[in-house]
LOMI-85862 format. One line per 8 residues: number of its first residue (from 1); their letters; for each residue x, y, z of N, C-alpha, C, O. Coordinates in steps of 0.2 Angstrom, whole numbers, plus 5000, padded with zeros to 4 digits. Each point is the difference from the previous one (the first is absolute). Example, Ala and Ser with C-alpha at 12.3 -4.5 7.8 and 13.67 -1.06 7.14 Angstrom:
residues 2
1	as	5066:4972:5039:4996:5006:5000:5004:5006:5000:5005:4999:5003  4993:5006:4993:5004:5006:5001:4996:5005:5003:5003:5006:5001;
This chain:
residues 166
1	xxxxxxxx	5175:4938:4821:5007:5002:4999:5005:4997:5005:4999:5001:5006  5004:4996:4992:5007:4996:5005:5005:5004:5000:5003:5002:4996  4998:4999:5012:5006:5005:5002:5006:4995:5002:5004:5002:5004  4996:4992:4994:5006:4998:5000:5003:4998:4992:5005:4996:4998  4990:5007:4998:5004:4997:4993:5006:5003:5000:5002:5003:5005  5003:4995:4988:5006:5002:4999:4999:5008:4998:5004:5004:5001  4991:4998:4996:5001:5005:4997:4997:5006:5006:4999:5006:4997  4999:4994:5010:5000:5004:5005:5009:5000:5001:5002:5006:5002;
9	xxxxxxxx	5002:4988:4998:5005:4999:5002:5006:5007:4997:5004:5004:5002  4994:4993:4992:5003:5006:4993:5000:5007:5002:5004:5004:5002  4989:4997:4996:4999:5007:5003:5000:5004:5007:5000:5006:5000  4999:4991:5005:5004:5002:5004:5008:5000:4998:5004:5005:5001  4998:4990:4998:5009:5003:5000:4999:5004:4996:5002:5006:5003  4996:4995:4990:5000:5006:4997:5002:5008:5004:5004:5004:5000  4991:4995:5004:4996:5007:5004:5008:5001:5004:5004:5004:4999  4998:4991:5006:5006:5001:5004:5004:5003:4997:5002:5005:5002;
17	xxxxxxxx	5000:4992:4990:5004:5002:4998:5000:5006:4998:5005:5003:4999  4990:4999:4999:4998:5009:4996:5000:5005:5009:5002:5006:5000  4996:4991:5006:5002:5003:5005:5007:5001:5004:5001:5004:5004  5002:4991:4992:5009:5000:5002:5003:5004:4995:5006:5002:5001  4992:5000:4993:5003:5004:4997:4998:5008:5003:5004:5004:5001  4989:4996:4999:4999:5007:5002:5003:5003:5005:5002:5006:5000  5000:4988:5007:5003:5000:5003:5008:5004:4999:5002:5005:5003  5000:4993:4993:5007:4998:4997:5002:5009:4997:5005:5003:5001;
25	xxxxxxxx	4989:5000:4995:5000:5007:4998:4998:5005:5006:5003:5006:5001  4992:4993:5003:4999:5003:5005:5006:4998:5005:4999:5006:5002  5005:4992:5000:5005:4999:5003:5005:5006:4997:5002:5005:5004  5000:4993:4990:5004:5006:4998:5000:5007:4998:5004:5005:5000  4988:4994:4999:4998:5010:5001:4998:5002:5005:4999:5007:5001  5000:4988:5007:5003:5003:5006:5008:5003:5003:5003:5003:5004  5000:4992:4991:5007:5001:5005:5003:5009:4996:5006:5002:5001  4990:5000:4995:4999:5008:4998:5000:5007:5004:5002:5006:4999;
33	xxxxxxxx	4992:4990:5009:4998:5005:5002:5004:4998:5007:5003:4995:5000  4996:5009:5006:5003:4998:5006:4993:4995:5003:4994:5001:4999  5010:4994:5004:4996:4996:5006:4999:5002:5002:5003:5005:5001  4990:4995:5005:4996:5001:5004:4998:4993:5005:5000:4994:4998  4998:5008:5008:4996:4995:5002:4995:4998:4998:5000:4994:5000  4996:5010:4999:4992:5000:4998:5005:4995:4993:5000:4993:5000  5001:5009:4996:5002:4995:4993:5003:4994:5001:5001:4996:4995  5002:5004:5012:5002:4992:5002:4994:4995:5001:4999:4995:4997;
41	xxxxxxxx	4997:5009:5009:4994:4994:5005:4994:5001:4994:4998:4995:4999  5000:5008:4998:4994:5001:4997:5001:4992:4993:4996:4995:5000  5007:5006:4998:4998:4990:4997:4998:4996:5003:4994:4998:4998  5010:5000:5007:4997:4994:5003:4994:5002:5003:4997:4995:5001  4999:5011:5002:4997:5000:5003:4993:5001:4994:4994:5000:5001  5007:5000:4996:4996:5002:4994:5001:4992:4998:5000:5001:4994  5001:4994:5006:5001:4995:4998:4996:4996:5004:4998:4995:4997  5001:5007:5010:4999:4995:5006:4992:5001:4998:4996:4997:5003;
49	xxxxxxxx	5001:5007:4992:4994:4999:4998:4996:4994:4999:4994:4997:5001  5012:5002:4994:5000:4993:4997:4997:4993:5006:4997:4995:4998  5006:5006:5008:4997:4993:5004:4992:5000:5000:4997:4995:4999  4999:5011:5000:4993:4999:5000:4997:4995:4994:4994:5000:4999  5010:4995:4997:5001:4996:4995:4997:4993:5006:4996:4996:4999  5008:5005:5005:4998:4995:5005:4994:4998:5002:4998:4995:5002  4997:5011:4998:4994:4998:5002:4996:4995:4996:4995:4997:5002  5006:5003:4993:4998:4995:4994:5002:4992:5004:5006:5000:5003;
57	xxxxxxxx	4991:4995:4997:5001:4995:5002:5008:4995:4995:5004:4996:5002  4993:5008:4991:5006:4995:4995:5006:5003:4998:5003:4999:4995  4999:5006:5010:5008:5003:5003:5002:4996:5006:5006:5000:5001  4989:4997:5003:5004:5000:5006:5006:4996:4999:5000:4996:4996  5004:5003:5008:5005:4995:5000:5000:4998:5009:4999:5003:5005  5005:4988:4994:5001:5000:5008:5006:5006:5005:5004:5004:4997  4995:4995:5009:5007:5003:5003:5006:4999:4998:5004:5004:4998  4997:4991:5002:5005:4995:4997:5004:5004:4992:5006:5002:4999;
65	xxxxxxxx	4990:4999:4998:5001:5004:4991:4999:5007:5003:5002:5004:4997  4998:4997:5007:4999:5010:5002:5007:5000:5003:5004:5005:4998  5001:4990:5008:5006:5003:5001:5004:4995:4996:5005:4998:5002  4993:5000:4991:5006:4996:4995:4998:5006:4996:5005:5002:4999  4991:5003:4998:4999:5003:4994:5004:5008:5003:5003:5004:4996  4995:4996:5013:5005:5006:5001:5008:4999:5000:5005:5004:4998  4996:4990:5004:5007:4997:5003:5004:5003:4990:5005:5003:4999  4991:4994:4995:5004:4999:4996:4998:5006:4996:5003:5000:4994;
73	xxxxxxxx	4993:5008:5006:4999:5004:5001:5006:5004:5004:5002:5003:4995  5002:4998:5010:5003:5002:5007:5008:4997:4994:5004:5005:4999  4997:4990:5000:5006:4996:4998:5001:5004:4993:5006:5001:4997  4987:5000:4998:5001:5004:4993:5002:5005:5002:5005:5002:4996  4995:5004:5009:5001:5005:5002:5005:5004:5000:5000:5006:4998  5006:4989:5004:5007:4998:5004:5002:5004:4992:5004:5005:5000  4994:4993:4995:5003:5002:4993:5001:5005:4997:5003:5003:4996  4991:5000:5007:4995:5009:4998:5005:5005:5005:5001:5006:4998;
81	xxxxxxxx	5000:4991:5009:5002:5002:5004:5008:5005:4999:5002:5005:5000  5001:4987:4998:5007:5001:4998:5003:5005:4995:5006:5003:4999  4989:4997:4998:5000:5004:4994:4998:5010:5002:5004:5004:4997  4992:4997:5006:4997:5005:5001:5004:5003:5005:5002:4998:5005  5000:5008:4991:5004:5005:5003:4998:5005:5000:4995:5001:4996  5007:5006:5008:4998:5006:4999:5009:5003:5002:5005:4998:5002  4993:5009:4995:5005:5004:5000:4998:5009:5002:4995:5002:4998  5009:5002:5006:5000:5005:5002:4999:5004:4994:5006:5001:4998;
89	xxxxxxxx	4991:5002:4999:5004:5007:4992:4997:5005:5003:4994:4999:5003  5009:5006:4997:4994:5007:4999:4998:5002:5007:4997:5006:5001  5005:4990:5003:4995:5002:5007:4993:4996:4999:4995:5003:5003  5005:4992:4996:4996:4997:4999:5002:4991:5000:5005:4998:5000  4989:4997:5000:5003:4995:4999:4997:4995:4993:4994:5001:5000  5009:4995:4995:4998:4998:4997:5003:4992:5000:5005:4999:5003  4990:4996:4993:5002:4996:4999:5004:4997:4994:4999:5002:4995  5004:4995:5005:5007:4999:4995:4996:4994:4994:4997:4995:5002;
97	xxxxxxxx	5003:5006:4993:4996:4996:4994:5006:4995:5002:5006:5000:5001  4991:4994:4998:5007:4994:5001:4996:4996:4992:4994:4999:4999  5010:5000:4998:5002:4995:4992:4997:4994:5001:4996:4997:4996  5008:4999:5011:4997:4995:5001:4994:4999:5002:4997:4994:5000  4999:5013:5002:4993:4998:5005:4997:4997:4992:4999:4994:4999  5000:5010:4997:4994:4996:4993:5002:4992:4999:4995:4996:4999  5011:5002:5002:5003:4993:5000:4996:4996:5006:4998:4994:4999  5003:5009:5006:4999:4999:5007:4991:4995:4999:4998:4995:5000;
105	xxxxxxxx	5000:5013:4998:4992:5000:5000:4996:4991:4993:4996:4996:5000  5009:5009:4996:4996:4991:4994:5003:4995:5004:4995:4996:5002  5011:5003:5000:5002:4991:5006:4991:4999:5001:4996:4996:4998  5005:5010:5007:4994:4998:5006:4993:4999:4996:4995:4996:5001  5006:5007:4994:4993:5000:4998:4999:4993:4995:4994:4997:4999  5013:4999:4999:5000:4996:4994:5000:4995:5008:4997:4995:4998  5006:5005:5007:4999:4992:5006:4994:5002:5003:4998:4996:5005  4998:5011:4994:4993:4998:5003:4995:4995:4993:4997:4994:5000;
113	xxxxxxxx	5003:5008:4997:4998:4997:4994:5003:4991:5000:4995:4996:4998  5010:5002:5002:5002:4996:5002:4995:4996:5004:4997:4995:4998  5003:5009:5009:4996:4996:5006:4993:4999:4998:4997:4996:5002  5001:5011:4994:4992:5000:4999:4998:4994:4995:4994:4999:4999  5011:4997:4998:4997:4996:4994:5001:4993:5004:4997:4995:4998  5007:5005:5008:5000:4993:5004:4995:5000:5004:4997:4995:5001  5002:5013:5003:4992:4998:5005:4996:5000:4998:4995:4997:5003  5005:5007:4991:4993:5001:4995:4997:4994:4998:4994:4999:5002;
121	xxxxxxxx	5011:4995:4994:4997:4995:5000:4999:4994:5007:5000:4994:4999  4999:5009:5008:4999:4996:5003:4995:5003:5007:4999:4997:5004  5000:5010:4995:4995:5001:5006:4996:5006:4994:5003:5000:4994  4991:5003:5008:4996:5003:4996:5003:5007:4999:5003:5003:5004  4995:5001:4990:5002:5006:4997:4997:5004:5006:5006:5000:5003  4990:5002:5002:4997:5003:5005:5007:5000:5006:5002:5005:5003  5001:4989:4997:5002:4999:5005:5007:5001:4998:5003:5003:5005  5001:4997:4990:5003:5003:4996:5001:5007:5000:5005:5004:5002;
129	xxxxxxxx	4989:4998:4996:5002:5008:5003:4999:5003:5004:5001:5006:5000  4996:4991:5007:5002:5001:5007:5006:5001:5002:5003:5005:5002  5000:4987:4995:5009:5001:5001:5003:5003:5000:5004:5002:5004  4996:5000:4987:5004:5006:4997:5000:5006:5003:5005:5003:5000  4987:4999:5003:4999:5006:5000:5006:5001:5007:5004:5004:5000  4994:4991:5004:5006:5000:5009:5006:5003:4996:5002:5006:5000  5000:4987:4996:5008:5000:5000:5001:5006:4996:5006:5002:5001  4989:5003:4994:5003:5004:4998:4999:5008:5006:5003:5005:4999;
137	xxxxxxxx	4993:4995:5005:4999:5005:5005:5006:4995:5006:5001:5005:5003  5002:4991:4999:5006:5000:5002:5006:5002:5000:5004:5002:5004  4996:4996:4988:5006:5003:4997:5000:5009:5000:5004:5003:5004  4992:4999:4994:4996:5008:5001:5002:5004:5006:5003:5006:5000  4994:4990:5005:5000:5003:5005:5006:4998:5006:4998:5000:5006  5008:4998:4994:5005:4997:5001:5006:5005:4997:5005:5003:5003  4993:4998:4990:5005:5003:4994:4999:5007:5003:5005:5002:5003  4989:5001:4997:5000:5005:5003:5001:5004:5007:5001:5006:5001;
145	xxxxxxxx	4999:4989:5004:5001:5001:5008:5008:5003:4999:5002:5005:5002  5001:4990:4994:5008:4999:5002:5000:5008:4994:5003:5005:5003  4996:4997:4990:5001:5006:4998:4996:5006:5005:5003:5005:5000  4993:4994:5003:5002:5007:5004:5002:4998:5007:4999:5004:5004  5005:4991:4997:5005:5000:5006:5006:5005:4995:5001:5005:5002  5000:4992:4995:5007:5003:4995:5000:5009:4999:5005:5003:4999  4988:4998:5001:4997:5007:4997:5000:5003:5008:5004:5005:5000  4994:4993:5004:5001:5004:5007:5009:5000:5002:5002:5005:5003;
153	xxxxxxxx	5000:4991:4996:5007:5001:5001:5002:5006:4997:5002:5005:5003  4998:4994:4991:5001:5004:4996:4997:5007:5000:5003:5004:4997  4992:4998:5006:4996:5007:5002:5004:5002:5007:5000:5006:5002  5002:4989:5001:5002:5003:5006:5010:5001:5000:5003:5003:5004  5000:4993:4992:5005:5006:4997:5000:5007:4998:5004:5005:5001  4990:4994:4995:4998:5008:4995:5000:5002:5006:5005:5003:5003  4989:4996:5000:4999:5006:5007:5006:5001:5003:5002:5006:4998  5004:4990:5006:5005:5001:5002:5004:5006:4996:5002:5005:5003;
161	xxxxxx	4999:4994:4991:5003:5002:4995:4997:5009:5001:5003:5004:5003  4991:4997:4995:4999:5008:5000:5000:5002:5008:5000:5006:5001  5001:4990:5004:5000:5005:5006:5006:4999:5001:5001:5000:5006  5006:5000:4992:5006:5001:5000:5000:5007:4994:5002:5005:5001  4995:4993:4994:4999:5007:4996:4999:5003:5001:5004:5004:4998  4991:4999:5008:4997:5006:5002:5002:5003:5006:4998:5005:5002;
């Protein structure tokens, strides 16, 4: 079995792409319920499983591809970021569904695919999804640091807010 043919290349992006949708629905029937912490950190850290892919020898990548796959990972971010809002309702805080984040999401997912068909055809599928998996666990964990920066701010109003109330 050749894991560098075209058609590992295929079906992986397939996969990406059926995970940026799901992505894309699960985003929207959260922004239903109130944020939490725990529903902030628990992605990325649930995510960060994923490096144990690394132990396999045809994941690894150099140093070099670990801060380019974070660096461009860190820089996708910047877009999820911009987008991702929360708002106060109820006594409670929630996140604001933004129209363009689905827009946001296919860009990223349509210039990762992009990049996957020019490094695909030049370093091995293994090493390929080493990369991805960084740049997509930087992006993750980047996007999310700064949404519960926003989420804490926003908690510590509330708090303000009811100790004047009472």
């Amino acid at each position: 079995m050749n894991l560098n043919s075209p058609l590992f290349l295929i079906l992986s992006t397939i996969v990406a792409a059926i995970m940026a949708s799901t992505m894309i629905f699960v985003r929207m029937k959260a922004s239903e319920k109130p944020a939490s912490v725990k529903k902030i950190i628990l992605p990325p850290l649930f995510m960060s499983t994923g490096a144990l892919m690394f132990i396999f020898p045809m994941f690894r990548v150099s140093f070099g591809d670990v801060v380019e796959a974070l660096t461009v990972g860190v820089i996708f971010s910047v877009f999820l970021i911009k987008f991702s809002k929360f708002e106060i309702r109820d006594n409670d805080i929630y996140l604001i569904p933004s129209k363009s984040f689905v827009f946001i999401l296919l860009g990223l997912l349509l210039l990762r695919i992009i990049i996957k068909l020019i490094i695909g055809s030049k370093i091995s599928f293994g090493e390929t999804s080493g990369m991805f998996f960084l740049l997509g666990f930087g992006m993750i964990f980047t996007w999310r640091i700064a949404m519960l920066y926003k989420f804490m701010k926003l908690k510590n109003i509330l708090k303000k807010e009811n100790v004047y109330q009472n």
